[in-house]
N, C-alpha and C positions, 0 to 999 in steps of 0.2 A: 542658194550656194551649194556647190556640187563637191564634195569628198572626194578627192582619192584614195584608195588604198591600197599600197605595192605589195608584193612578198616578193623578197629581192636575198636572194644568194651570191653573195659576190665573189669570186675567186678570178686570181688575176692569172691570166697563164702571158707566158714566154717562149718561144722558140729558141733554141740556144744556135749556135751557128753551127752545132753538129748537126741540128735537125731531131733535137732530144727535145719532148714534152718538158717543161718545167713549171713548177708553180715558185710566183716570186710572192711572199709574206708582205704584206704593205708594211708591216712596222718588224721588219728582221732585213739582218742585209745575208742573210743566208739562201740561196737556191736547192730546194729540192726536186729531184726526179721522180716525175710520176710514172708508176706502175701499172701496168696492167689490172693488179689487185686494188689500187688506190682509185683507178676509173671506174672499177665493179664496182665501187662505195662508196662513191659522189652519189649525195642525196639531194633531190630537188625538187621543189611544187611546181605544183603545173595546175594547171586548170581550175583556178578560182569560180568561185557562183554566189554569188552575194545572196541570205535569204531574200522571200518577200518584205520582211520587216526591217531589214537595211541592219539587223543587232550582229547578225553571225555570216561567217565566209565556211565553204565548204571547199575542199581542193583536194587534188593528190598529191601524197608525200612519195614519191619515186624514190628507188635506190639501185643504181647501173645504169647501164646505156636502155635509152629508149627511143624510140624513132616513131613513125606515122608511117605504116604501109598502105594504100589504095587509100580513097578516100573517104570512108567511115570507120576505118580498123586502125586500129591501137594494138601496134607490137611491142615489146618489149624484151629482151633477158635478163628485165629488173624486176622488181617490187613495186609493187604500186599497192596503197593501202588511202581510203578516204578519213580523211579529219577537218575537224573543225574549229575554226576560231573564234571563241567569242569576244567581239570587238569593245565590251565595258570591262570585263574583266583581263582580255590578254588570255585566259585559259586557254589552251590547246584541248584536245582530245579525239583520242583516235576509235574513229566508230566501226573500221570493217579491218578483218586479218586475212582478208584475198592476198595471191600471190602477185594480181594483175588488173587493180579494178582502174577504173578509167570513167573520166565524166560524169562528175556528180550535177545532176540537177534536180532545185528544190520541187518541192509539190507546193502548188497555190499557196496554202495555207501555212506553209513551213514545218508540219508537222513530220516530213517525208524526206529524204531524199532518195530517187534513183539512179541508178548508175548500172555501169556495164562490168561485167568480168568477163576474163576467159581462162578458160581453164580447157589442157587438151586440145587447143586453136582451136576452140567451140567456145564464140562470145555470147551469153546472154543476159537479160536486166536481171536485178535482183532489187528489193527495195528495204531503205532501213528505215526503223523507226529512230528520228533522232532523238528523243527524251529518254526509252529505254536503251537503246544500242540491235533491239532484234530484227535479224535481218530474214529476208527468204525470196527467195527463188521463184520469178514472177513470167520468164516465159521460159519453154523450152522448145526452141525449132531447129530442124537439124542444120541450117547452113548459118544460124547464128540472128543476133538483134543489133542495129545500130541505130546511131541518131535518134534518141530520144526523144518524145517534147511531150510535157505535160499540157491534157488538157485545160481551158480557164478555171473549169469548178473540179477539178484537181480530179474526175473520177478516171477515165482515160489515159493512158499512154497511149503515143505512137511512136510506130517504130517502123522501121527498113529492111527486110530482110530477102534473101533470095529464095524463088519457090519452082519448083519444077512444074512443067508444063501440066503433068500428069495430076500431079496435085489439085492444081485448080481446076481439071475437066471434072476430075473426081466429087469437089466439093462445090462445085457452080449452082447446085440446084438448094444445098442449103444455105448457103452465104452468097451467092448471085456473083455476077461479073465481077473481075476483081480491077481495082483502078490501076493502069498502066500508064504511067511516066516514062514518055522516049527522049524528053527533052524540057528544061526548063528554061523559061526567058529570064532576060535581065532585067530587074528591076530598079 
């Protein structure tokens, strides 16, 4: 038998016939106007990751608009901070105070999570430890890390990133050919 489990923000919005944002209260017959300040401070999770051991959810708690630019990048002019929930207790807790972090995923053993920051439109991983909260700064390349995936025996990250031609003619002779993706099929 398979579990669900939502995290579900609900706010009911309205178009008024001026063409005014409204939020209408399910149990008030009152309509209010949302503001520009009130749109900066809608908070909302986004990206759930269930550990390996099915006990804890990891996600970001967002705060302002956030969008998806291209497709491995995570923009935002909100807050994004990673937490987690533990699904026997309901505790909440929040593991990292990035201004921007984005896609937590566990490590094999649950012991880890990594995830991406950007700081200065320069995205790169950082990894926490979830039982103590220490985090640190696990790659630095200059056009950035995306697309994570931990390897099976959890020692490994990969990641995405873009590299200049120059680069690679540079380092060919101590890390060899480097693998080049012009195209992926469908699966």
């Amino acid at each position: 038998m398979q579990k669900t489990i939502v995290l579900t923000l609900v706010l009911i919005l309205t178009l008024s016939i001026s063409g005014t944002l409204c939020c209408a209260p399910a149990l008030a017959n009152q309509t209010k106007v949302i503001t520009p300040e009130d749109y900066n401070n809608i908070q909302h999770a986004t990206g759930p990751q269930i550990s390996p051991d099915g006990k804890m959810i990891a996600f970001v708690l967002c705060e302002g608009p956030s969008f998806v630019r291209g497709l491995w990048e995570m923009r935002g002019t909100g807050k994004g901070e990673i937490w987690t929930l533990d699904l026997s207790t309901k505790g909440l807790r929040k593991l990292t105070d990035g201004l921007s972090d984005s896609d937590p995923t566990w490590s094999p053993d649950g012991s880890k999570i990594a995830f991406a920051r950007s700081m200065d439109g320069n995205t790169q991983i950082y990894l926490v430890d979830v039982r103590t909260g220490w985090t640190r700064r696990i790659t630095s390349v200059p056009h950035g890390a995306y697309g994570l995936v931990w390897s099976p025996n959890g020692e490994w990250i990969a990641f995405v990133s873009m590299v200049e031609k120059e680069i690679v003619e540079e380092n060919r002779n101590e890390y060899g050919d480097p693998i080049v993706i012009r195209s992926l099929p469908y699966i």
